[in-house]
C-alpha positions as CSV (number, residue, x, y, z in Angstrom):
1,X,5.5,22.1,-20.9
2,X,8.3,22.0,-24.1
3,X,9.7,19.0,-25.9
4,X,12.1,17.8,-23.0
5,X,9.7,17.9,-20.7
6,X,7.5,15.8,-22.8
7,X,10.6,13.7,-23.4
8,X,11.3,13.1,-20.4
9,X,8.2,11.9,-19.7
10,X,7.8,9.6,-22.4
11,X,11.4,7.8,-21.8
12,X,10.2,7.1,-18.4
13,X,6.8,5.6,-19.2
14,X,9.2,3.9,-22.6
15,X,11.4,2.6,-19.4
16,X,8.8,1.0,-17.7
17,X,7.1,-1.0,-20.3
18,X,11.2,-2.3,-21.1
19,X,11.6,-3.4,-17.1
20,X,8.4,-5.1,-17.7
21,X,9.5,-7.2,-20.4
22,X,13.1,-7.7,-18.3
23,X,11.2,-8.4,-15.5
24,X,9.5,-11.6,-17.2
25,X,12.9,-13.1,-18.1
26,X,13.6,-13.4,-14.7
27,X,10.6,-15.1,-13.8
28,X,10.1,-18.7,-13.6
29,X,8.2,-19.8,-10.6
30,X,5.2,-18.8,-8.7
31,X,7.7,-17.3,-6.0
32,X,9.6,-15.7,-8.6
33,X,6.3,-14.2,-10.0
34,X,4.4,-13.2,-6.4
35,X,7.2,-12.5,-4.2
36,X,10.6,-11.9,-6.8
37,X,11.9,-15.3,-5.7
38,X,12.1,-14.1,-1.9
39,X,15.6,-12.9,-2.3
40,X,15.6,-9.1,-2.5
41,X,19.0,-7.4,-1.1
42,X,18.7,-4.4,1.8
43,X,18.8,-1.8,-1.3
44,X,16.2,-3.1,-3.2
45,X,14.1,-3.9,-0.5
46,X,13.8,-0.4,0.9
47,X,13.4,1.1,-2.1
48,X,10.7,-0.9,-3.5
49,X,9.0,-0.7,0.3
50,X,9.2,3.0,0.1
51,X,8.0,3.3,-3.3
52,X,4.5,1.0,-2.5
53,X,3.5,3.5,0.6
54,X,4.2,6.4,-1.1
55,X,1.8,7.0,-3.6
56,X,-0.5,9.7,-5.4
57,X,-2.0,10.5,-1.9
58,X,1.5,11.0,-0.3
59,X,2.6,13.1,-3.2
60,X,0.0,15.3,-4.5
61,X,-2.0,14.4,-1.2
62,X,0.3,15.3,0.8
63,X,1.1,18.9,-0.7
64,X,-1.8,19.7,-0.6
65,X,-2.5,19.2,3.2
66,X,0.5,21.2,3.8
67,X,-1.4,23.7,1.6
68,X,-4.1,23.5,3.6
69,X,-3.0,23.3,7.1
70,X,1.1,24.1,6.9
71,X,4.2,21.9,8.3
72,X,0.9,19.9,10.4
73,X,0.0,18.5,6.9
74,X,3.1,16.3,7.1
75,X,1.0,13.8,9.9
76,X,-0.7,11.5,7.4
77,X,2.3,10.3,5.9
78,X,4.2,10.5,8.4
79,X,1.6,8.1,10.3
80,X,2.2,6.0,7.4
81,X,5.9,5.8,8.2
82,X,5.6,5.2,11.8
83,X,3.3,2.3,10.7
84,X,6.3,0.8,8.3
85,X,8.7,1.3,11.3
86,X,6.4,-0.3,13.4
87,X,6.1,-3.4,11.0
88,X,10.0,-3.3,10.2
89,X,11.0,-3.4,13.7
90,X,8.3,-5.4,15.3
91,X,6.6,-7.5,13.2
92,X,8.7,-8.0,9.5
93,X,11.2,-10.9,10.8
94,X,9.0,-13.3,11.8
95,X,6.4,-12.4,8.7
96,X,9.2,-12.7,6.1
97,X,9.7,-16.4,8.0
98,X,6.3,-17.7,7.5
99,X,6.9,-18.4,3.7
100,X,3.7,-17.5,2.5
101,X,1.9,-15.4,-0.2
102,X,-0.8,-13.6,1.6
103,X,-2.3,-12.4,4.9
104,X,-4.5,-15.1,5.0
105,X,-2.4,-17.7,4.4
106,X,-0.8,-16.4,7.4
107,X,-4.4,-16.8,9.3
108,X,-4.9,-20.2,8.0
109,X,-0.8,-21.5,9.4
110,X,-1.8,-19.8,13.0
111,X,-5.5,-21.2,13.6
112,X,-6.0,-24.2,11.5
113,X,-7.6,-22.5,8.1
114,X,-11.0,-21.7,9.7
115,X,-11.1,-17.7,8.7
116,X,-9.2,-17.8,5.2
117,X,-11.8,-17.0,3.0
118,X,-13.9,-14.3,4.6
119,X,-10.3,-12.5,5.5
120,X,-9.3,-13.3,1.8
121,X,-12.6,-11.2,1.1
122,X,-12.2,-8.1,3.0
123,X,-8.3,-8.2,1.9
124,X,-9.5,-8.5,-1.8
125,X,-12.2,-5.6,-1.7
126,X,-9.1,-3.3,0.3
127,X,-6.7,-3.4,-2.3
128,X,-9.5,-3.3,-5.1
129,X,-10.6,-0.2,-4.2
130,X,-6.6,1.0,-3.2
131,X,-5.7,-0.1,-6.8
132,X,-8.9,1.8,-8.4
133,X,-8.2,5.2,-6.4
134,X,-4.5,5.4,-7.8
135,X,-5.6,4.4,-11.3
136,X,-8.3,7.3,-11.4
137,X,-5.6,9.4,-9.8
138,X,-3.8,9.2,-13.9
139,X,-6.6,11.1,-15.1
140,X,-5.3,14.3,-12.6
141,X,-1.4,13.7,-14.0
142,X,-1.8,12.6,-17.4
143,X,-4.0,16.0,-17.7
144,X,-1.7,18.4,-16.4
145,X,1.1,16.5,-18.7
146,X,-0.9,16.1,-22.0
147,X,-4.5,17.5,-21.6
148,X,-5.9,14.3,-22.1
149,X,-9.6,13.4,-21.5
150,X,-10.5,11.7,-18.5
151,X,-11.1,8.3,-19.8
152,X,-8.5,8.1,-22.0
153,X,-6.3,9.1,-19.3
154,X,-7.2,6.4,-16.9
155,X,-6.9,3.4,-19.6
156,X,-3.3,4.5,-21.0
157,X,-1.7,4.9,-17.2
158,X,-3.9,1.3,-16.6
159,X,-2.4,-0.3,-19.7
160,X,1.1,0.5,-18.9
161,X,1.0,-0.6,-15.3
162,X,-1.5,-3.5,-16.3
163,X,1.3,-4.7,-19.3
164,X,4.3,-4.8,-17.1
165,X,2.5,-6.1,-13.8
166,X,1.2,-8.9,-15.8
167,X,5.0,-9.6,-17.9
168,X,6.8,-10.1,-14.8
169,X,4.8,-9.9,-11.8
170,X,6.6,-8.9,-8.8
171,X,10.4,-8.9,-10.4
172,X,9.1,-6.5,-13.2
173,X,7.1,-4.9,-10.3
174,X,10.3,-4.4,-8.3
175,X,12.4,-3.1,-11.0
176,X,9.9,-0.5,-12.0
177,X,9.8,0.5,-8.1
178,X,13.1,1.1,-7.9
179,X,13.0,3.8,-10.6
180,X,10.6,5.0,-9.6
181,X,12.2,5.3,-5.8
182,X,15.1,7.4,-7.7
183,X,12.7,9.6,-9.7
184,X,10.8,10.6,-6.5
185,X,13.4,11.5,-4.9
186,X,15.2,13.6,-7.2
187,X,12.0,15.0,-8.7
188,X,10.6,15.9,-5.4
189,X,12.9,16.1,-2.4
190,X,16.5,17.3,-4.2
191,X,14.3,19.6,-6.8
192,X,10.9,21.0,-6.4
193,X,11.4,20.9,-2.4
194,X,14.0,23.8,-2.2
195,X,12.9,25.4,-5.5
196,X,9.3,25.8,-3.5
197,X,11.0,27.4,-0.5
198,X,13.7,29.7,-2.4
199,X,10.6,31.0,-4.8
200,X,8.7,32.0,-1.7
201,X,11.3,33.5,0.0
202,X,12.6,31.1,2.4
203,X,11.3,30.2,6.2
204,X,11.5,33.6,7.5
205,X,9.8,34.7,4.9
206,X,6.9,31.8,5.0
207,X,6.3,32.5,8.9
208,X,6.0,36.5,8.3
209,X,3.4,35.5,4.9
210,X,1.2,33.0,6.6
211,X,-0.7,32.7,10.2
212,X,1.2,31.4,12.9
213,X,-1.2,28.1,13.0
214,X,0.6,27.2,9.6
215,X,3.8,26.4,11.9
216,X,2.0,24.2,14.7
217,X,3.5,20.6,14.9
218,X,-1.1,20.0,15.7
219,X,-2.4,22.6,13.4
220,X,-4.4,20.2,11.9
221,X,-6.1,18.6,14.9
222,X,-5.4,16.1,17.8
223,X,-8.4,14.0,16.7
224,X,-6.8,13.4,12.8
225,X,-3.4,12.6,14.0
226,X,-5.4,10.0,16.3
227,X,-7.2,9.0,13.6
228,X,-4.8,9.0,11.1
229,X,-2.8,6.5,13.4
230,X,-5.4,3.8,13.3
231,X,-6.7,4.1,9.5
232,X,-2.4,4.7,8.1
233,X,-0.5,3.3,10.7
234,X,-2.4,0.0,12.1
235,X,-3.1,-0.3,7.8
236,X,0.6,-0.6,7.3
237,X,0.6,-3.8,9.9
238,X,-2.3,-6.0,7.9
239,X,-2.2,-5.1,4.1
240,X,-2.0,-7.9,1.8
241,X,0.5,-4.8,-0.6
242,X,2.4,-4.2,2.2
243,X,2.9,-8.0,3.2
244,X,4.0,-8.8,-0.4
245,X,6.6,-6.8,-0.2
246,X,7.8,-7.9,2.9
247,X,8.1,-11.8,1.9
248,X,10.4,-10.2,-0.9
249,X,13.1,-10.1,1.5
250,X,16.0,-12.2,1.6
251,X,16.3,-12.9,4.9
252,X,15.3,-11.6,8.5
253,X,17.9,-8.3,8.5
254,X,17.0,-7.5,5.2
255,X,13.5,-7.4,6.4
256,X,13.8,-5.4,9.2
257,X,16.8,-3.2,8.5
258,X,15.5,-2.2,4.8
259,X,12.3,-1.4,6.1
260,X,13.6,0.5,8.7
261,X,15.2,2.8,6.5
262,X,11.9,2.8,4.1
263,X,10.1,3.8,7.2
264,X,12.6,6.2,7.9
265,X,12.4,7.8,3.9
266,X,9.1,8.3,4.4
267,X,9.1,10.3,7.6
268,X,11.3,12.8,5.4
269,X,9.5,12.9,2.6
270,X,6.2,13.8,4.8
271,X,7.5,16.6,5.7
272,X,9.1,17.5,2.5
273,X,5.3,17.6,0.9
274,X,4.5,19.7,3.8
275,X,7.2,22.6,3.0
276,X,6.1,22.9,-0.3
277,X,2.8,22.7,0.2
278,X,3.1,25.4,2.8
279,X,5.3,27.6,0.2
280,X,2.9,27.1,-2.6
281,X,0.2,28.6,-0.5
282,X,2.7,31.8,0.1
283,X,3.0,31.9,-3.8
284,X,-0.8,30.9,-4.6
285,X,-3.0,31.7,-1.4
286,X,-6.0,31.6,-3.5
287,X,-6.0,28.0,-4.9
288,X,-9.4,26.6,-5.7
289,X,-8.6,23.4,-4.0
290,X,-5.7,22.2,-2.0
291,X,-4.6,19.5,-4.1
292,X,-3.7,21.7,-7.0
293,X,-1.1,23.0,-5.1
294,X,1.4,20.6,-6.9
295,X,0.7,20.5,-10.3
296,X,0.3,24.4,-9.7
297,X,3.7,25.0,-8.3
298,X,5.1,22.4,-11.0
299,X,3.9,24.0,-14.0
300,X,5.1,27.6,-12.5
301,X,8.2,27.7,-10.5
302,X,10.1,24.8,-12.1
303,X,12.3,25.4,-15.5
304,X,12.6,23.1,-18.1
305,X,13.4,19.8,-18.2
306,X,12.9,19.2,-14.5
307,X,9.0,19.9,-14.9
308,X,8.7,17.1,-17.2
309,X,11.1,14.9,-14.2
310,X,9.4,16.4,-11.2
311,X,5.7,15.5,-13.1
312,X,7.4,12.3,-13.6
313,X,7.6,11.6,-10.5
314,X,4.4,11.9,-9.7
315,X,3.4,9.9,-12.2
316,X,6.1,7.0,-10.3
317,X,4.3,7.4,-6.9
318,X,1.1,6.4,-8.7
319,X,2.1,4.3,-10.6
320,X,4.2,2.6,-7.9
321,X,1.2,2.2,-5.3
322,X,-1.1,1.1,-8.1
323,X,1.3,-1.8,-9.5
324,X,1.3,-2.8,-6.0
325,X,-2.2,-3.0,-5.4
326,X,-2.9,-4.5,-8.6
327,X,-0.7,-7.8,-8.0
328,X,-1.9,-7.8,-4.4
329,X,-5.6,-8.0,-5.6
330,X,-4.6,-10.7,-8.2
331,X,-2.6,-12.5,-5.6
332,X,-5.3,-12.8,-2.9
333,X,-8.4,-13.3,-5.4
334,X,-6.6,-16.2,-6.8
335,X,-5.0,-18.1,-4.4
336,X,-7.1,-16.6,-1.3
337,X,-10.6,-16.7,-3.0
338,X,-11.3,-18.4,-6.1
339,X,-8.8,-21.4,-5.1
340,X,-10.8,-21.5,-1.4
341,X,-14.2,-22.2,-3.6
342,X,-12.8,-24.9,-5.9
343,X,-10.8,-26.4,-3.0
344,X,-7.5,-26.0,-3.9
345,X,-4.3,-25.2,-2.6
346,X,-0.9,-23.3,-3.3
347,X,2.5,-25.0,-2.7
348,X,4.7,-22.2,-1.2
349,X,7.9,-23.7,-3.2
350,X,5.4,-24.1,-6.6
351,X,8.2,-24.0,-9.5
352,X,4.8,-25.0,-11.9
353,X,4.6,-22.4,-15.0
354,X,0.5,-23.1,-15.0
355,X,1.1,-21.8,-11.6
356,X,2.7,-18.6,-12.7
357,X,0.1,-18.4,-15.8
358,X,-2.6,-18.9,-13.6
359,X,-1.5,-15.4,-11.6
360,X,-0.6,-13.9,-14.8
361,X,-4.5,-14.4,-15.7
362,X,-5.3,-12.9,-13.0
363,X,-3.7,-9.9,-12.6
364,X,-5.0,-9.2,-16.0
365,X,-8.5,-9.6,-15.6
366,X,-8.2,-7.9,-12.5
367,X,-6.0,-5.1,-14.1
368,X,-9.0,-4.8,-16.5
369,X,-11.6,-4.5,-14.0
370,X,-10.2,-1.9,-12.1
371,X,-9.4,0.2,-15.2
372,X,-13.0,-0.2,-15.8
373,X,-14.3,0.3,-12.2
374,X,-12.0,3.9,-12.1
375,X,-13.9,5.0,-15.7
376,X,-17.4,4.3,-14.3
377,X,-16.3,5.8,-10.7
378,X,-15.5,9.8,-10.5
379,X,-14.8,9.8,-6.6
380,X,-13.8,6.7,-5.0
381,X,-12.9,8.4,-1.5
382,X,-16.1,7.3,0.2
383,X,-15.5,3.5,-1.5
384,X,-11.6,3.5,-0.5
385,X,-12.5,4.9,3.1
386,X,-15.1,1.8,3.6
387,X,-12.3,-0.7,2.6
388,X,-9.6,0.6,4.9
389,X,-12.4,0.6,7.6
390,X,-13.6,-2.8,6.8
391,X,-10.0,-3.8,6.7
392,X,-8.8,-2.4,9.8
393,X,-12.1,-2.9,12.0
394,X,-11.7,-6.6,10.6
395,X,-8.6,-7.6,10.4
396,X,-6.7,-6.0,12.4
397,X,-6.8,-7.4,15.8
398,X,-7.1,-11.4,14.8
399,X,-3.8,-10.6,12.6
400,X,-1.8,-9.2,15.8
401,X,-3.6,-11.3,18.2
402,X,-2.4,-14.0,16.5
403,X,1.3,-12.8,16.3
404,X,1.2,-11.9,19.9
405,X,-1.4,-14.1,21.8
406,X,-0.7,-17.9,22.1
407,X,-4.3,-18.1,23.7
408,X,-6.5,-16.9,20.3
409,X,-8.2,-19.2,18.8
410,X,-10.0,-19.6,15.0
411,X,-13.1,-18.9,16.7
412,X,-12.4,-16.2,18.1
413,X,-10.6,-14.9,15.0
414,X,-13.4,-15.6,12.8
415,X,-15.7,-14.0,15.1
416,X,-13.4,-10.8,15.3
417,X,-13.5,-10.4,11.6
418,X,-17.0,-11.0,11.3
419,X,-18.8,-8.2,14.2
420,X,-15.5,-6.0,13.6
421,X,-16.6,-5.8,9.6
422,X,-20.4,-5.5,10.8
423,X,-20.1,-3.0,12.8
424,X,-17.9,-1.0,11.2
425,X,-20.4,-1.2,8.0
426,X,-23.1,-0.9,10.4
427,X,-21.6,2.5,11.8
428,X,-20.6,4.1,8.6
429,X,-24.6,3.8,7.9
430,X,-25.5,5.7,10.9
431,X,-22.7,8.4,11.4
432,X,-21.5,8.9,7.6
433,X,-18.5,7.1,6.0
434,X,-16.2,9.6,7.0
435,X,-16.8,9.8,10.0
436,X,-14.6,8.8,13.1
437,X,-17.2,6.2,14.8
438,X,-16.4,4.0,12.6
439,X,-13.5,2.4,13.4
440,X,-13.2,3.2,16.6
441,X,-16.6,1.3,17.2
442,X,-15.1,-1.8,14.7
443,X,-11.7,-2.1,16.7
444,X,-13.5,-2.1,20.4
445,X,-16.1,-4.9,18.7
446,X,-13.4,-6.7,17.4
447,X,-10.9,-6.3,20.2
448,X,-13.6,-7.4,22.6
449,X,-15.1,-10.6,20.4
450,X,-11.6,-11.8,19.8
451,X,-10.7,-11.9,23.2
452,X,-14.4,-13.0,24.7
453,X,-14.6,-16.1,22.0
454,X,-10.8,-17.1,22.1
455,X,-11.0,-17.5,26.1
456,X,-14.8,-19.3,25.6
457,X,-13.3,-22.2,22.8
458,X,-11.0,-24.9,23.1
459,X,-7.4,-23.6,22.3
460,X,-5.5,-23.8,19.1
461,X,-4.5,-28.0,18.3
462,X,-1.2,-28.4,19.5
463,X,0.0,-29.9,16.1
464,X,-1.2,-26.3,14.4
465,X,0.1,-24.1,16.9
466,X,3.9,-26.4,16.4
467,X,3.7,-25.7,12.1
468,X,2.8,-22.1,13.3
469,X,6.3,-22.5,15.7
470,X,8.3,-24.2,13.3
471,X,7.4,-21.2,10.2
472,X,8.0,-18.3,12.9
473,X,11.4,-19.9,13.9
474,X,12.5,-20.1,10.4
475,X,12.8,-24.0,10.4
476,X,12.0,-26.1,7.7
477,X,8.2,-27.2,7.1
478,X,7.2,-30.2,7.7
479,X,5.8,-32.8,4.9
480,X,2.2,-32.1,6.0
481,X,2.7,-27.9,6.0
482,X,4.4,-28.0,3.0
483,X,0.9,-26.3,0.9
484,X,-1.0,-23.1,2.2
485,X,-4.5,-22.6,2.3
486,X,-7.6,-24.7,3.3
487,X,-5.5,-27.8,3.6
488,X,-3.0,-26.6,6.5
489,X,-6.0,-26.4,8.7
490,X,-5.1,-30.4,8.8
491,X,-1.4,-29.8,9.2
C-alpha cells in the first residue's frame, strides 16, 4: 500500500460521510426517509438493487469459493441473481404497488393483520444478524488497508455507515449505493478480473495448472447448488432489505426492468469472482484459507493506485449490504415491532418529521447495537445461518401463498410461520446448524400447515381480500386502508 492507495481510500470513505449529509437535505417525509420518496429512475434503481445483494460475501466470498472449488464457485451468487430475476420478473410490480414499508405490512393488507408481529420478529432477528455479519466483515478490510485492530476496525466502518444511514436514511442510502455500484465494478470486473487471469497466464494456462474438476459447471456439488437455491434464491423473494429497495421504485417498469438488469449484473459478477478466484489459486495454490484469496491477489498482482480502488471496492460491497440491513432492521423494529406493542400504526403517505425522527432514532440505536453485537461476536456464521433458516422455513411460503393463493387464510399463515420457525429451530438442534435438514424439514412443515389450516378456516373477509385487490391493482386506497399495521386488519 503507498499514499494513493491510502488516498484513494480515504476520499471514498470522505465521499460517503458528504452523500450522507446530501442525502438528509433531500429528506422530508417518512417516505422520503424509508423508501427515497418511492420515485427512483431505472438507473438508480438497478444500481442501488445490485449493490444491496452484492456484499462482503459475494466479493471476498465469492473469490474465495472459486478458490476453492473453480468456475463452480460462481453458484452462490449466481443463486442470488436468479433469486433477484425471479423477484424482478415475477413478483416486483405488484410489490412496488402495495405502498408499504415492510414485509409484514404486506402480511397484515393480505390477511387482516393477524401474523404482523411474530413475522415482524423473525424479519427483525434476519436482518440483525445480516447487518452484524457485514459489519464484523470491516475488521477483515480495514486490516488489510490499515492494520487496524479488530475492534477498532469494526466501530470506524460502523460509525461511517451508522452516520450517513441515520442523516438521510434511504436517499443518503441510495446515493452512497450508487457509488459504490461504480466502484465495484471498475475495481472488480474492468480491473482485478483480467489482471487475475493475464498474471496467471490466461485460460489455457489455468486448465493445464489446475485439476480438471476446477472447470466443471457442478464441481462443487448438486446438493449446494440445491441448497443454495432455497437459502439465496427463495431469500431474495421475502427479505425485508430486499423489499425496501423494491418500494424505491417509481413505478411498475422501473421495478421490474431495473431489477432485471440488477439481476442480470449479478449473474456476471458471480462468475467474475469465480475467474479470479480460480487464477489466484494458479498463483497462490497454498493459501491458508480460501477467503484470503482476494486481499492476497490485491495486495500482489495489482499496481498502484488501483489496489487502494480495487480494496475500495470491497470496502463498497460491505458497506453497501450493511447500510441496507441496518435501515431494514430499524424499519421493521420500529414500525413492525415496537409500534405493534404500543398499538400504533404508520400512515403510508406520513409527511410528519416526528415520523422521520422517530426512524432516525432508530436506526441509531440499532446501528449501535450491532456495532456492539459484531465486537462481542468473532464468528457469526452459525447465528446468520439460523436467521436465513428461520426466515425462509417461516416466512417463506405464507409470503408467496399469499401473492399466489386467493384461498390462504391468517390462520393458516400464522400457523405456517409458527411450526415452519419450530421446526426449523427444532432441526438445527438435532442435525447441526449447518446442516441441510433444516430447511428442507421447515419449508415441507410450513408448506403443509399453510395449506392444511387455510382449507380448515373460514376464508379471507371479503372487504380485506378487496383493500388487498385495490393495492395490487395500483388503485388508490380507500379511507379505511389508508394506515398499515394492526389497524388494516379492520380495513
Amino acid at each position: 500500500m503507498t499514499a494513493v492507495d491510502y488516498t484513494v481510500i480515504v476520499v471514498y470513505l470522505a465521499g460517503m460521510l458528504a452523500l450522507g449529509w446530501w442525502g438528509m437535505r433531500r429528506t422530508g417525509s417518512t417516505s422520503d426517509f424509508l423508501v427515497a420518496g418511492r420515485r427512483l429512475g431505472p438507473v438508480m434503481y438497478s444500481g442501488t438493487m445490485a449493490a444491496i445483494v452484492l456484499g462482503g460475501a459475494s466479493t471476498i466470498g465469492g473469490v474465495g469459493l472459486g478458490y476453492q472449488y473453480g468456475l463452480s464457485g460462481a453458484w452462490m451468487v449466481l443463486t442470488i441473481g436468479l433469486g433477484l430475476l425471479a423477484l424482478s420478473v415475477f413478483f416486483s410490480a405488484r410489490i412496488a404497488r402495495l405502498k408499504v414499508y415492510t414485509v409484514s405490512q404486506m402480511l397484515d393488507l393480505r390477511y387482516g393483520g393477524s401474523s404482523g408481529l411474530i413475522s415482524g420478529i423473525v424479519m427483525w432477528a434476519y436482518t440483525l444478524m445480516l447487518a452484524v455479519t457485514s459489519t464484523i466483515a470491516y475488521a477483515t478490510i480495514f486490516d488489510v488497508i490499515f492494520g487496524l485492530d479488530r475492534v477498532v476496525a469494526i466501530v470506524l466502518g460502523g460509525a461511517i455507515v451508522v452516520c450517513y444511514s441515520t442523516l438521510g436514511g434511504m436517499w443518503s442510502i441510495t446515493l452512497t449505493d450508487m457509488v459504490q455500484f461504480v466502484v465495484k465494478t471498475v475495481g472488480v470486473l474492468l480491473l482485478l478480473l483480467p489482471v487475475a487471469v493475464v498474471k496467471a497466464g490466461g485460460f489455457a494456462a489455468m486448465r493445464s495448472e489446475l485439476p480438471h474438476g476446477y472447470f466443471s459447471p457442478m464441481g462443487i456439488g448438486g446438493r449446494t447448488v440445491f441448497t443454495y437455491v432455497l437459502i439465496y434464491s427463495f431469500g431474495m423473494l421475502i427479505g425485508q432489505d430486499i423489499w425496501q429497495r423494491v418500494f424505491t421504485a417509481r413505478d411498475d417498469r422501473v421495478a421490474r426492468l431495473g431489477g432485471t438488469a440488477a439481476g442480470t449484473y449479478c449473474l456476471v459478477y458471480a462468475v467474475a469472482g469465480a475467474v479470479i478466484g480460480t487464477a489466484a489459486k494458479v498463483l497462490y495454490p497454498e493459501l491458508g484459507a480460501p477467503d484470503d484469496a482476494f486481499a492476497t491477489i490485491v495486495e500482489d498482482a495489482l499496481p498502484v493506485g488501483m489496489k487502494g480502488l480495487v480494496l475500495a471496492a470491497a470496502l463498497s460491497a460491505v458497506m453497501s449490504t450493511s447500510s441496507g440491513a441496518l435501515i431494514a432492521c430499524a424499519t421493521v423494529a420500529n414500525n413492525d415491532v415496537w409500534a405493534r406493542l404500543r398499538g400504533r400504526t404508520l400512515r403510508t403517505n406520513g409527511t410528519s418529521q416526528d415520523e422521520v425522527g422517530g426512524n432516525r432514532v432508530f436506526i441509531l440505536v440499532m446501528g449501535l447495537a450491532v456495532i456492539g453485537i459484531s465486537v462481542a461476536l468473532n464468528d457469526v456464521v452459525e447465528a446468520l445461518t439460523v436467521a436465513y433458516n428461520v426466515l425462509v422455513g417461516g416466512l417463506l411460503t405464507p409470503i408467496l401463498g399469499g401473492l399466489l393463493w386467493k384461498r390462504g387464510t391468517g390462520a393458516g399463515a400464522l400457523a405456517s410461520v409458527a411450526v415452519g420457525g419450530l421446526t426449523v429451530i427444532a432441526l438445527m438442534a438435532w442435525q447441526g446448524v449447518l446442516a441441510n435438514e433444516p430447511i428442507y424439514g421447515g419449508l415441507l412443515a410450513s408448506l403443509v400447515t399453510y395449506v392444511t389450516v387455510s382449507l380448515a378456516t373460514k376464508p379471507t373477509d371479503a372487504a380485506i381480500l378487496d383493500v388487498w385487490r385495490r393495492r395490487l391493482a395500483g388503485e388508490p386506497p380507500a379511507a379505511a386502508s389508508e394506515t398499515t399495521g394492526p389497524a388494516t386488519a379492520g380495513a
